[in-house]
N, C-alpha and C positions, 0 to 999 in steps of 0.2 A: 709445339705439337704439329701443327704444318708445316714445320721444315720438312719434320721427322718424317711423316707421312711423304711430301714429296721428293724426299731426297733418297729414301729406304727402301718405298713404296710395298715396308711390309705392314698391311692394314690390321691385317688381327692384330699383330704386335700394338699396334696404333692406340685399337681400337680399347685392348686393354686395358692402356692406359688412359687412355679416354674418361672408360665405365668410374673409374679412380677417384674423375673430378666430380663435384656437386654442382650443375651449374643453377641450384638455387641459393646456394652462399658464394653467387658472381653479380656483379651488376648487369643487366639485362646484355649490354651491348656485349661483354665478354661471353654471354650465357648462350645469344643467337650465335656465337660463332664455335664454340661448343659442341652445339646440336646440330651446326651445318657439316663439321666434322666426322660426328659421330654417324650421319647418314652417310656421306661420301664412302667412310669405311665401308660400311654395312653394304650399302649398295654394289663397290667394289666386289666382294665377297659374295654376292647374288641373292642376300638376304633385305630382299626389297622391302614384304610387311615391315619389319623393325627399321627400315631404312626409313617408310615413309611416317612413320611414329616421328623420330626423330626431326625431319624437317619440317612436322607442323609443332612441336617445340620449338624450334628455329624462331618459325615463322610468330609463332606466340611470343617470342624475347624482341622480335625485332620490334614490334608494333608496342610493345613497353616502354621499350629503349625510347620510340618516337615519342610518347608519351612524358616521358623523363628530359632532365634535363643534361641527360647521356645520350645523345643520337648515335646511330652506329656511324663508323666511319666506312664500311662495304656498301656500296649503291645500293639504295632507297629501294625495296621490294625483290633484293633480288631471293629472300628465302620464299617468296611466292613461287617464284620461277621455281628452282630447286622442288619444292615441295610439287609443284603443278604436273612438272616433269618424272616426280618419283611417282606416282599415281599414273601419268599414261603408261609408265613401263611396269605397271601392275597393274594395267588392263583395267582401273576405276577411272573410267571416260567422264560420267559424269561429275564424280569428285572431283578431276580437275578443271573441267569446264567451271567449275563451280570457284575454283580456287583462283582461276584467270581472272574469272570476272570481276571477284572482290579484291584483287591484287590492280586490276587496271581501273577502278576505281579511285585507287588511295594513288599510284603511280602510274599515272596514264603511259607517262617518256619511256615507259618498264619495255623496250620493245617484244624482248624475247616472249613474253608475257600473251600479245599475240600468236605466235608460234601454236603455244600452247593451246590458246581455244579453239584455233582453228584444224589443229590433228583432232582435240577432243571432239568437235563436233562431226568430222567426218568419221570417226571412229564409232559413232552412234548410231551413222547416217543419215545427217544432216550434210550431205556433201556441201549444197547450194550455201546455205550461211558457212561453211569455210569460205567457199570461194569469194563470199562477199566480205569476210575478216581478211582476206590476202590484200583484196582492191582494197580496199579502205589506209590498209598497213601502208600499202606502196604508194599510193597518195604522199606518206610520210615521210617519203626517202630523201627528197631535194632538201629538206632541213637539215639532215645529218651531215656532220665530216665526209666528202665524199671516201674514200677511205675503209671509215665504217660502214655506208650506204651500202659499195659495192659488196663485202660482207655481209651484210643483212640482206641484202636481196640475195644471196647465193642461198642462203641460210631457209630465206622462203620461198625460194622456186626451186628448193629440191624435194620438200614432202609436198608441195604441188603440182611438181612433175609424177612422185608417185601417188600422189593421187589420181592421177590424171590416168597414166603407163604401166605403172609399179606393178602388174601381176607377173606372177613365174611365167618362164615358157613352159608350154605344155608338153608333157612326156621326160624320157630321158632326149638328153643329144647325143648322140653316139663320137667318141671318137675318131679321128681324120687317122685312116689306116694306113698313111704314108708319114707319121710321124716318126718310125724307124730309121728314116731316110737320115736324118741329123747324124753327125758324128756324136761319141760320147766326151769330147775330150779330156780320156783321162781320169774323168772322174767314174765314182762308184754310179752311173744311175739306173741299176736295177731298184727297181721298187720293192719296196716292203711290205709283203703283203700284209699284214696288219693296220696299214695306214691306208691303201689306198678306199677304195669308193668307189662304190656303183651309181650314187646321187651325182645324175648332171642334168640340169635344166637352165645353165647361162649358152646362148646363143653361141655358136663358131661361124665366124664368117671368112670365106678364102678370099686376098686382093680385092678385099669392099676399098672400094677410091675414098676417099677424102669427103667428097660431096656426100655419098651415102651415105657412112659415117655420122657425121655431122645432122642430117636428118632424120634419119634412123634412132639413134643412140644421143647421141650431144644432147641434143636439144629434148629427148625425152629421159634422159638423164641416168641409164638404163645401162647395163652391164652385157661388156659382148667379149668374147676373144676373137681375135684379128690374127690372121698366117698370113705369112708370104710377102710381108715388109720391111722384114730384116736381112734378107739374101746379102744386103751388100755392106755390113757393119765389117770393121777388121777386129770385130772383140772374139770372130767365131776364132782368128787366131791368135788371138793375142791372150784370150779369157782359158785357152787351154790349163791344163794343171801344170805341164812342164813349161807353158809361156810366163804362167803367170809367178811361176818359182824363179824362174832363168831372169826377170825382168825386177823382181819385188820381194824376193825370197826374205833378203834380210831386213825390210821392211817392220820396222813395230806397228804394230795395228791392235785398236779395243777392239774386246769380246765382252760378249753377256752371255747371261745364262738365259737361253730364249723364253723361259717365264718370264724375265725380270724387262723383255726391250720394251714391252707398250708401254709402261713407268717411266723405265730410261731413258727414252729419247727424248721426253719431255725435260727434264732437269741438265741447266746449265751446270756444267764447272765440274760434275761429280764424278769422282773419282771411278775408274773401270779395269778389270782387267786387261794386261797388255803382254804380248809374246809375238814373238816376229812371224811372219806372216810364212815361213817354212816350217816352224814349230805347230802350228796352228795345222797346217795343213795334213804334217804327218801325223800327227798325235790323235787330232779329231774328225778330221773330214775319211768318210770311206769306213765307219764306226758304228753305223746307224743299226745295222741289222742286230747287231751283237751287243753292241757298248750301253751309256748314257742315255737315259731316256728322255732327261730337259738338257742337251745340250750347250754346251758354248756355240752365240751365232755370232761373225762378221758382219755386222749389217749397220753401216753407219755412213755418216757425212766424209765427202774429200778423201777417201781411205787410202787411195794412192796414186802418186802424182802423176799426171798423165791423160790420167783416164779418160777425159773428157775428147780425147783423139777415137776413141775406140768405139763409141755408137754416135747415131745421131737420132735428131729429134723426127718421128714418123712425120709427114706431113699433114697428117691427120688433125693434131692437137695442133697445128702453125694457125698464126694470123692472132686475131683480134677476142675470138670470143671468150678464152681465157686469159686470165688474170699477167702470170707470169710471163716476164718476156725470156726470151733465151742463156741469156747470163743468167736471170735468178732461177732457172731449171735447171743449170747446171751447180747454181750453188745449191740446191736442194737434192741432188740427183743421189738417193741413198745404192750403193754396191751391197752385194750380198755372195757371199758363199758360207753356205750351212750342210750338215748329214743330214741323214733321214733322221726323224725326228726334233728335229731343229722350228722353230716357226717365231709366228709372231700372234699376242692373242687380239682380241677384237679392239680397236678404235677406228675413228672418224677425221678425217679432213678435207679439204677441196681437192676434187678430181684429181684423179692420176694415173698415169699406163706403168705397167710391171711386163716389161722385158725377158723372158726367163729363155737362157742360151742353151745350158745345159740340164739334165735332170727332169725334175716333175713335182711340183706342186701343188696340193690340195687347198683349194678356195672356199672358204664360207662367209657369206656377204648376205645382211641383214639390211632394210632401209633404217632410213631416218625412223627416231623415235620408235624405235622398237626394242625391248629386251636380249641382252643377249650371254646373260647368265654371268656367274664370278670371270674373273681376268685373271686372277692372281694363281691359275693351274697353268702347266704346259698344256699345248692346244690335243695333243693326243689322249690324255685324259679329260679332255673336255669334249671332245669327240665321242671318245669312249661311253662317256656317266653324263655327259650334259645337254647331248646334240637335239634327244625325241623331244623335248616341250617347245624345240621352235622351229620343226621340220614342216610344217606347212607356211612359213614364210620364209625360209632359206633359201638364197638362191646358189646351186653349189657346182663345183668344176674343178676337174684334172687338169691343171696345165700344163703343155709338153713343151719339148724344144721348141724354138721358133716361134712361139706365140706371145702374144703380147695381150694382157688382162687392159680394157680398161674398166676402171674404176669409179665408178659417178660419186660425184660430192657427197659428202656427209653420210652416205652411207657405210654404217658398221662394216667392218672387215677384216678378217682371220685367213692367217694359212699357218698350214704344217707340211712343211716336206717330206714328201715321201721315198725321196731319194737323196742323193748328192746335188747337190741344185748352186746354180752362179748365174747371175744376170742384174738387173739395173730396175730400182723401180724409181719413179719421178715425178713430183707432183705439180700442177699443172697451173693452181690457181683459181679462186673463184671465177664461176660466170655468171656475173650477173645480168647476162641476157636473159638469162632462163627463167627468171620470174614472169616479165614484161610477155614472151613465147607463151607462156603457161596461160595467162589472164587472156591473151590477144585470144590462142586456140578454143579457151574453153567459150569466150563473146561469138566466137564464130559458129561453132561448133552448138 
């Protein structure tokens, strides 16, 4: 059933079959894994209450299991985690504080488990005992795999940073009125009026240096769009519609149905649609106004060879404080050309900048540990039916030619395009300075 789920990543269908099994004629260890299932579903789906039902059954098989003389073979509390975590994304603070507590009890090592108490208790407004749950955590790191260390401190110096930074900017941000200035090349990007947005509250900043940057944003771990540091990329000619036919055309390249890429990019080996990369272009791209409303999107790993001649890494994200050195950026460095309607729905990883050449993109960016409703729709009906229950902690923005999103760790993250759109998004790597930054500012401070 977990293949099924992560290889299909069709969770009702899942979920179905799930409802099928009795996990009280399972032995406890089969029973917690069961129930952790059937929440994952659920929660997928934006059906939290029955989500978190299910992981305190989990959590009720797991603590059997230990009792028995069946232990689970899944690390030791991690249905507490699961369960602790379904409850802060349904806004029961103190349920999960409640839930950390007695999980780090029976599993001190539980690290994630920390996490946990210390969102719940700043969620309550206990900021001060969070910050004293962080110090204590991080005490813990030099024991770990460094590895995983550096991991786990990204992990908790980024709802530490928005603890600390995390509010919207205020107002709208208005648009840079020399955004016209870009070539279109080629492609369709008039915008669709149905998709775009008048919600903008992420920061634009014109030729912010490296240093600002980094003090500004980096280090408070904070979402800005940056112009004016791509002028001298050769993707603005080479990423044309007729460069990139003339260069790549017969090219086979996978596609997904853009509901289906937050699922898919996660599963090794699975099988995708494939059609040359001039098929693709004329068939679907330039479609959006008129056609397909969940599109086929382009948006994948090494898509065609070369590419890595064609931008370079902003100076911005260089040196030490992230993770990735330059080779593994570029082995991660995902290409994209999509229509309007095209996107990607919400997930989470360590920091990244989004490049966008051509077209316009619509951004919706949630922090750590916050709800951010089912995944399993295209992002325009989610927009449409699902946007108002989390419009006061949204941070949202048009992206146009020229601009570069970055992205801070672990925060939630969606877009839909609202046009023809081509550019490069690439992830950056944990920084695990930014816990140590967080603890040092707040002593100070």
């Amino acid at each position: 059933m977990d293949l099924y789920i992560r290889e299909r990543g069709d969770h009702r269908k899942a979920l179905t079959l799930l409802e099928e099994v009795s996990p009280r004629q399972l032995p406890a260890t089969t029973a917690q894994e069961v129930w952790r299932l059937r929440g994952e579903c659920l929660k997928q789906l934006g059906e939290l209450p029955a989500a978190v039902e299910a992981y305190q059954q989990a959590m009720t098989s797991e603590l059997a299991a230990l009792e028995s003389s069946d232990p689970p073979e899944r690390a030791a509390g991690i249905s507490f985690f699961h369960l602790g975590r379904a409850q802060l994304l349904s806004r029961e603070f103190a349920r999960a504080e409640a839930t950390a507590r007695r999980g780090l009890e029976r599993f001190p090592e539980r690290w994630q488990l920390q996490d946990i108490l210390a969102v719940a208790l700043h969620k309550q407004g206990r900021t001060a005992e969070a910050l004293e749950v962080y110090r204590q955590a991080a005490s813990h790191l030099q024991g770990m795999y460094p590895p995983q260390a550096a991991r786990v401190s990204s992990i908790y110096g980024s709802m530490l940073a928005y603890i600390q930074h995390g509010s919207p900017a205020g107002g709208v941000v208005e648009e840079p009125t020399s955004s016209g200035a870009h070539p279109d090349g080629g492609w369709a990007v008039e915008r669709v009026p149905e998709l775009d947005s008048p919600f903008r509250n992420i920061e634009r900043r014109h030729r912010l240096s490296p240093e600002e940057f980094i003090a500004e944003y980096a280090l408070a771990n904070r979402p800005v769009l940056l112009s004016g540091i791509l002028e001298d990329w050769p993707a603005w000619r080479n990423w044309t519609k007729s460069a990139l036919l003339q260069r790549h055309g017969d090219t086979w390249v996978q596609v997904r149905k853009s509901s289906d890429v937050t699922d898919d990019n996660y599963q090794e080996g699975r099988q995708r649609p494939r059609m040359r990369l001039r098929e693709y272009v004329e068939q679907v791209m330039g479609k959006g106004a008129s056609g397909e409303r969940d599109p086929l999107y382009l948006f994948g790993l090494q898509v065609l060879e070369g590419m890595e001649g064609d931008y370079r890494h902003p100076p911005h994200f260089a040196g030490p404080m992230f993770a990735f050195d330059e080779e593994q950026r570029h082995s991660r460095a995902l290409f994209y050309v999509g229509p309007a309607y095209s996107g990607v729905s919400f997930h989470q990883h360590t920091a990244a900048w989004n490049a966008l050449l051509f077209g316009y993109k619509r951004w919706f960016l949630l922090p750590p540990f916050h709800f951010h409703g089912p995944t399993t729709i295209a992002m325009h009906e989610w927009a449409r039916a699902h946007r108002e229950p989390f419009a006061a902690e949204l941070h949202e923005c048009v992206q146009g030619p020229g601009e570069v999103l970055f992205v801070p760790q672990h925060w939630y993250h969606a877009v839909l395009n609202v046009s023809d759109c081509v550019g490069i998004a690439v992830e950056l790597g944990p920084n695990s300075r930014l816990l140590q930054h967080q603890l040092d500012s707040a002593a100070s401070g």
